[in-house]
C-alpha positions, 0 to 999 in steps of 0.5 A: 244205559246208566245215563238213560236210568238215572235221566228217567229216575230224575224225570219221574220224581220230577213229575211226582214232586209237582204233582203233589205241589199242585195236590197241596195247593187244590187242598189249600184252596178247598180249605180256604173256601170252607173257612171262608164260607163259613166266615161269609155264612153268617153275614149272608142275611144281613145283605139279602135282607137289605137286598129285599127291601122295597127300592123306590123307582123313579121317573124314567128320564128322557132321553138325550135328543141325539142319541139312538134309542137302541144305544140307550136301550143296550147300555140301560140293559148293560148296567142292568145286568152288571148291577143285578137290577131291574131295567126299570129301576135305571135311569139314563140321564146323559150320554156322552163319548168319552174321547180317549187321549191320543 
């Protein structure tokens, strides 16, 4: 009965140690966040001033004779979507298949 006790003892403090362990590190990393958002507050306007500047839009490129409108479309919308731009101020030049090496 001792041996039951002790192994139920050991394993509750376990549990209470890791618990707080993860508590702290929770804690540690909303205080990191406080800090640096108050570091990043300060620069916001700076990059959403740049953001709002008039982007000069360019002559929508043809496109490449052999490849499928639609795969143009979609990577056009892909880079899109990934940069935060509008499909309209993207322009396709080429399209090749990258072969990777065997």
């Amino acid at each position: 009965m001792d041996k039951l006790l002790y192994g139920l003892t050991v394993a509750v403090i376990g549990l209470i140690i890791v618990f707080a362990g993860l508590l702290l590190v929770i804690l540690l990393i909303k205080i990191m966040g406080l800090i640096v958002g108050k570091m990043t507050a300060g620069k916001q306007p700076a990059a959403s001033a740049a953001a709002n500047t008039p982007v000069k839009p360019q002559a929508p490129a043809k496109p490449a004779a052999n490849a499928e409108q639609s795969l143009v479309v979609a990577i056009s919308a892909a880079v899109a979507a990934f940069t935060g731009l509008d499909q309209g101020h993207i322009a396709i030049r080429s399209i090749r298949e990258i072969i990777p090496n065997k």
